[in-house]
C-alpha positions as CSV (number, residue, x, y, z in Angstrom):
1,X,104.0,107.9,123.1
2,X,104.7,110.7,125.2
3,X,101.0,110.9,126.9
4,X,100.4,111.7,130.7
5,X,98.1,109.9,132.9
6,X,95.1,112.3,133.0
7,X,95.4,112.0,129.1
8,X,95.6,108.0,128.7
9,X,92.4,108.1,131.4
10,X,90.7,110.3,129.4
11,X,91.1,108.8,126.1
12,X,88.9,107.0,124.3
13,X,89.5,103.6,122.7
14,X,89.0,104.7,119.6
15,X,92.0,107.6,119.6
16,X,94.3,105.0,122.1
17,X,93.8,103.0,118.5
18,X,95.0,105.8,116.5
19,X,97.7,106.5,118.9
20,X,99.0,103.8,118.6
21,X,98.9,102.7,115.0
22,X,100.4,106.6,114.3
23,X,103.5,105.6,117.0
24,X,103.6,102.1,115.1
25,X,104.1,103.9,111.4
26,X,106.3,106.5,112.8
27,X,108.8,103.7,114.7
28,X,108.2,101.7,110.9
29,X,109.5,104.6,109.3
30,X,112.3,105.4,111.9
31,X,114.0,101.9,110.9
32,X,112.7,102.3,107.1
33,X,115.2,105.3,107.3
34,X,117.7,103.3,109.3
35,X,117.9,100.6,106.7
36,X,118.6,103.6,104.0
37,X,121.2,105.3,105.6
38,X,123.0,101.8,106.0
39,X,123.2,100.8,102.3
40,X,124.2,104.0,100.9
41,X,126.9,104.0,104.2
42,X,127.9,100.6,103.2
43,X,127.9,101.1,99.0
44,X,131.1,103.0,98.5
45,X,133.1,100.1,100.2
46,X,131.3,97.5,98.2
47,X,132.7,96.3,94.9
48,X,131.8,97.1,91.4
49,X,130.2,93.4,91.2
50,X,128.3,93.3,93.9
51,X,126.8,96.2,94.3
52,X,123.8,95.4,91.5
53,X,123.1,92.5,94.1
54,X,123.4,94.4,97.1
55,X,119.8,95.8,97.9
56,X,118.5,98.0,101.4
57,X,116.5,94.7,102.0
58,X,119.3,92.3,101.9
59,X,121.5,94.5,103.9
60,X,119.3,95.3,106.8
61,X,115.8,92.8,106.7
62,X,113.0,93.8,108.6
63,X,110.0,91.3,110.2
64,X,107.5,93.0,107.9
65,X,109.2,92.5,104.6
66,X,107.6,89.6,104.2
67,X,104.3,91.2,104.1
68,X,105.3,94.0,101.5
69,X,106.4,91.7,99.3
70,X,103.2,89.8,99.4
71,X,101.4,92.7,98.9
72,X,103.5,94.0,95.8
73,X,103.0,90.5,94.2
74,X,99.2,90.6,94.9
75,X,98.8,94.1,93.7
76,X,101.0,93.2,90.4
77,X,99.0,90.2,90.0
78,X,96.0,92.1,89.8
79,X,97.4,94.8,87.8
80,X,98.1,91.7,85.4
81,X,94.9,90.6,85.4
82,X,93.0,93.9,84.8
83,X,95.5,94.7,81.7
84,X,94.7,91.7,80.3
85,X,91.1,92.1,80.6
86,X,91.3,95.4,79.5
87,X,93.2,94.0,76.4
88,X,90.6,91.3,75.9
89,X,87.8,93.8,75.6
90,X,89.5,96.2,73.3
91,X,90.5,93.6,70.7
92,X,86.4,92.5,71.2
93,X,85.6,95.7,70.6
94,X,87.8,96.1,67.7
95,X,86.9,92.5,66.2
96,X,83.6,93.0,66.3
97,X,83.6,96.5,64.3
């Protein structure tokens, strides 16, 4: 994290946090770009039919995949949900005019 001794023994918890959830997102990000760089390395040598299944994910997977995904289906679940609702209410509004 590129902090000196004095520094860490002056730093409170609170900003070691911050430190280190910054130095977690930036290594994330490091092997985010990693990952990119690999599929479109890897693309021009793959062939015509296989490059709609090839994806950055399948090439190079990363531990917290797993999560993102999760969170994209939750969020799109809930998008559904709120649409729906949102439908509901304006054919209401609509029905009862």
């Amino acid at each position: 994290m590129g902090m000196t001794v004095i520094e860490l023994k002056k730093i409170t918890l609170r900003s070691l946090y911050n430190k280190l959830k910054g130095f977690r997102k930036s290594q994330k990000d490091a092997w985010e770009m990693m990952r990119i760089q690999v599929y479109y390395s890897v693309m021009p040598y793959v062939s015509e039919e296989d490059k709609d299944s090839i994806t950055p994910l399948s090439l190079v997977p990363l531990p917290w995949d797993e999560e993102v995904i999760e969170q994209i289906k939750e969020t799109t679940q809930e998008k559904a949900e709120r649409l729906r609702k949102e439908r509901n209410e304006g054919w209401a509004k609509i029905d009862a005019w």
